[in-house]
C-alpha positions in Angstrom: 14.6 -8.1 -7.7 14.7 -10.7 -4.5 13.5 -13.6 -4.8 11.9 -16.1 -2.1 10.2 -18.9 -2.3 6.2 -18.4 -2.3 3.3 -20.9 -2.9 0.0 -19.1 -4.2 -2.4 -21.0 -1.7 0.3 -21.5 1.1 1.3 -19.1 3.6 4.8 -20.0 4.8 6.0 -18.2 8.5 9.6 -19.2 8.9 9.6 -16.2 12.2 6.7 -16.0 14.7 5.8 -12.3 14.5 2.9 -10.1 15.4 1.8 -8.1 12.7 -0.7 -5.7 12.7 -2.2 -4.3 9.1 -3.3 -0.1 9.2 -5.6 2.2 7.0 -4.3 5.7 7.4 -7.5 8.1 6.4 -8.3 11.4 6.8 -11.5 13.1 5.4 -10.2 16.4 4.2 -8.3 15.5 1.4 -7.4 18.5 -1.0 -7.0 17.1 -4.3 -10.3 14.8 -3.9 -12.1 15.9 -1.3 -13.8 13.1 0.6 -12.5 10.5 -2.0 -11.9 7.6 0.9 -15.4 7.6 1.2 -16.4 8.0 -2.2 -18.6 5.2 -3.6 -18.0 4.2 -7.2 -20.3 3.7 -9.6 -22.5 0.7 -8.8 -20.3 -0.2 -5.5 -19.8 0.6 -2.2 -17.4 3.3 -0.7 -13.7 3.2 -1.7 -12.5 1.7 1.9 -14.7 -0.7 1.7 -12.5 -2.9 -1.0 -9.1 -2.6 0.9 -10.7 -3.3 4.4 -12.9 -6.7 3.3 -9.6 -8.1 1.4 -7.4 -7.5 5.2 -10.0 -9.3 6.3 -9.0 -12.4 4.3 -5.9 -12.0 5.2 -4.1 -14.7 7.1 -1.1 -13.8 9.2 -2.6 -10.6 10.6 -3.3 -9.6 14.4 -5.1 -7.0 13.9 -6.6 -4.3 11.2 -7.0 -1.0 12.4 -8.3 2.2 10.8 -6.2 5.5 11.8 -8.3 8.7 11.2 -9.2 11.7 13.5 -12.7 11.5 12.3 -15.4 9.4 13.9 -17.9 9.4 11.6 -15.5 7.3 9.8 -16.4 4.3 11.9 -20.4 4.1 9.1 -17.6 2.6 6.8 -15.9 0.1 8.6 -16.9 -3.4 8.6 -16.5 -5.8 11.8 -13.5 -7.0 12.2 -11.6 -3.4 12.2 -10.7 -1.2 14.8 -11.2 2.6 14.8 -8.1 4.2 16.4 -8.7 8.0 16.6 -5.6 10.4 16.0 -4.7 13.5 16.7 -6.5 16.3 14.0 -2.8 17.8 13.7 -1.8 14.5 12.0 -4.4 15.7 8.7 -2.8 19.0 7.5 -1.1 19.4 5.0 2.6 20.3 6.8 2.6 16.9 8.7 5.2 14.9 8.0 3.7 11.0 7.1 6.6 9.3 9.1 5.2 11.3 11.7 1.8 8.9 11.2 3.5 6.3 11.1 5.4 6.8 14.1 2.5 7.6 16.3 1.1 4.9 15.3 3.5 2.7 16.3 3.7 4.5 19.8 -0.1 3.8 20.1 -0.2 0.1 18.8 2.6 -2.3 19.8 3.4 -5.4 17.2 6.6 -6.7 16.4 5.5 -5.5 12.5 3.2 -3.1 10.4 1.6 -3.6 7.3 0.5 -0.2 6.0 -2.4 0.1 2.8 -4.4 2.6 2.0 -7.9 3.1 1.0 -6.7 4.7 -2.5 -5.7 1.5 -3.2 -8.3 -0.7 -3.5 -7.5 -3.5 -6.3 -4.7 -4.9 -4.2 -4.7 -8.9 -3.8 -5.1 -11.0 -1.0 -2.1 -12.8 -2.6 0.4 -10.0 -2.6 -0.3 -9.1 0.9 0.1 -12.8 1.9 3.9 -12.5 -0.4 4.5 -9.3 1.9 4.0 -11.0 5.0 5.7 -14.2 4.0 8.8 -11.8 2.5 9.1 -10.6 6.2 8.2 -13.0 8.5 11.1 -15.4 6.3 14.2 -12.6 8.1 16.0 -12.4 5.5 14.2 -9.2 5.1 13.9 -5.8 7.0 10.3 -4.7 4.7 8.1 -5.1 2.2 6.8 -2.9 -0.4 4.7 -2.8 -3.5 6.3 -2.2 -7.1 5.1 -1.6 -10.5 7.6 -2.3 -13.4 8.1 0.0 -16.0 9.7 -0.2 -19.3 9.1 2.5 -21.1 11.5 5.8 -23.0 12.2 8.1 -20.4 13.7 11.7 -20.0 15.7 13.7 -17.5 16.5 17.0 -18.2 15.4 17.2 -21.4 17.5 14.1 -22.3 16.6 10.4 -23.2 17.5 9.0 -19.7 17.7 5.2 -20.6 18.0 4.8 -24.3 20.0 5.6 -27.3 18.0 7.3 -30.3 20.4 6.6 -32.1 19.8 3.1 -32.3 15.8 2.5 -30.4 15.2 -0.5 -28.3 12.1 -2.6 -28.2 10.7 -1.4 -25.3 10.5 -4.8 -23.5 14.1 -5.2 -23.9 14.9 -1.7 -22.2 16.4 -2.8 -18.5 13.2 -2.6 -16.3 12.7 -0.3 -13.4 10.4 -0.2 -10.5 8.2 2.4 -8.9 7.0 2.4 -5.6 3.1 2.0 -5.7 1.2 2.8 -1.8 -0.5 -0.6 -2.0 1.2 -2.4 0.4 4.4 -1.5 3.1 5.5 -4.2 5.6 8.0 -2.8 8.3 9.4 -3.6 11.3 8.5 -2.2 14.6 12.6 -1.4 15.3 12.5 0.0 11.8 9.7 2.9 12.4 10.6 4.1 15.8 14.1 3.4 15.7 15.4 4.8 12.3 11.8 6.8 11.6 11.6 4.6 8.0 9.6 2.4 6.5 12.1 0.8 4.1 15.0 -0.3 5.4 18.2 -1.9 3.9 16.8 -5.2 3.0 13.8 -4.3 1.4 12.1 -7.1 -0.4 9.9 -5.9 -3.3 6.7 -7.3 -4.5 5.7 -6.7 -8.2 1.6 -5.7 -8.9 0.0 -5.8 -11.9 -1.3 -2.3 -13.1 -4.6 -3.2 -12.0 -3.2 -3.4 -8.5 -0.7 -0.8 -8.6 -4.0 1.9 -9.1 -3.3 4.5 -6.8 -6.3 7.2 -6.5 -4.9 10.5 -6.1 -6.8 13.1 -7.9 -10.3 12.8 -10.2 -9.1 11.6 -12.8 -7.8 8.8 -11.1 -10.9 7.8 -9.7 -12.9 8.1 -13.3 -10.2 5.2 -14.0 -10.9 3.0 -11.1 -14.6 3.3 -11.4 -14.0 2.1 -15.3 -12.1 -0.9 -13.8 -13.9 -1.8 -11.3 -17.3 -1.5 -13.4 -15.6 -3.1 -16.7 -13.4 -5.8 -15.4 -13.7 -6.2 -11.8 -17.7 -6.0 -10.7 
């Protein structure tokens, strides 16, 4: 994984750069309906979390929320800025680089940093390591990983292990999935080759806690039993 060097409490710019942080929501959500709004148990509604920790932020020009929906603007604290998109943008048969893109067209910075509201236990820290990873130049984006070392299967084979002879699990070579916390990305990156991970990615490992992404029910029933049990 690249390395760089990063101080907790210290945010290092190496590159002067213009970076603007966006919430991509829409209301009609199929698996969850309405779940960006939804309130957890005991707290506040889900965008609320992700929105008041951009707000701490530092190295951020702006924090905008991207939805086709007015209404949307009861939710959002001050300091963010409803953009309104195109209704064409929520169905289902939209491509999501083609939000991204049109975003870009809309809002000129010389970077993006894209969250989403389903992720709402993501630190101040790591987005600080995102825009520190960019700003540096050694990289081209930023993006949020979980590790995982666990016995997997492809095709109904064991995929990184020998049953033969087991593994500890902690000795098995790790491997990283994506989570949607966080994506930093250049501007020439988005509208030039229409991606949001380029060739020089830089990627930031998340606890589990902040690699919860909230999907479908019964990933919210486990966010609201975090944030109720460990985080409130």
């Amino acid at each position: 994984m690249p390395q760089f060097p990063f101080q907790k409490n210290v945010l290092i710019i190496t590159k002067e750069m213009e970076i603007v942080a966006f919430v991509p929501v829409k209301l009609n959500n199929e698996r969850l309906p309405g779940k960006n709004i939804k309130a957890f148990s005991n707290g506040e509604p889900l965008i609320t979390y992700v929105l008041k920790t951009l707000l701490s932020v530092r190295g951020l020009n702006g924090i905008y929320v991207y939805c086709s929906n007015d209404s949307i603007c009861d939710f959002l604290p001050e300091g963010v800025t409803f953009l309104k998109r195109d209704a064409y943008l929520d169905l289902s048969t939209t491509s999501f680089n083609e939000v991204l893109t049109t975003f870009a067209e809309k809002i000129d910075a010389d970077a993006y940093l894209l969250t989403h509201a389903t992720a709402p236990f993501i630190s101040k820290h790591s987005f600080e390591k995102g825009i520190e990873a960019l700003s540096c130049g050694i990289y081209d984006c930023a993006l949020t990983v979980e590790r995982m070392q666990e016995f997997l299967w492809k095709d109904n084979k064991p995929l990184n292990y020998n049953p033969e002879s087991i593994p500890r699990t902690q000795d098995l070579e790790p491997m990283f999935v994506e989570t949607c916390g966080i994506y930093i990305y250049t501007r020439d990156l988005i509208k030039k080759q229409k991606r949001r991970i380029g060739d020089t990615p830089c990627l930031i490992e998340v606890s589990k806690i902040e690699a919860v992404d909230i999907n479908n029910p019964e990933d919210f029933v486990i966010a609201d039993a975090i944030y109720n049990k460990l985080l409130k």
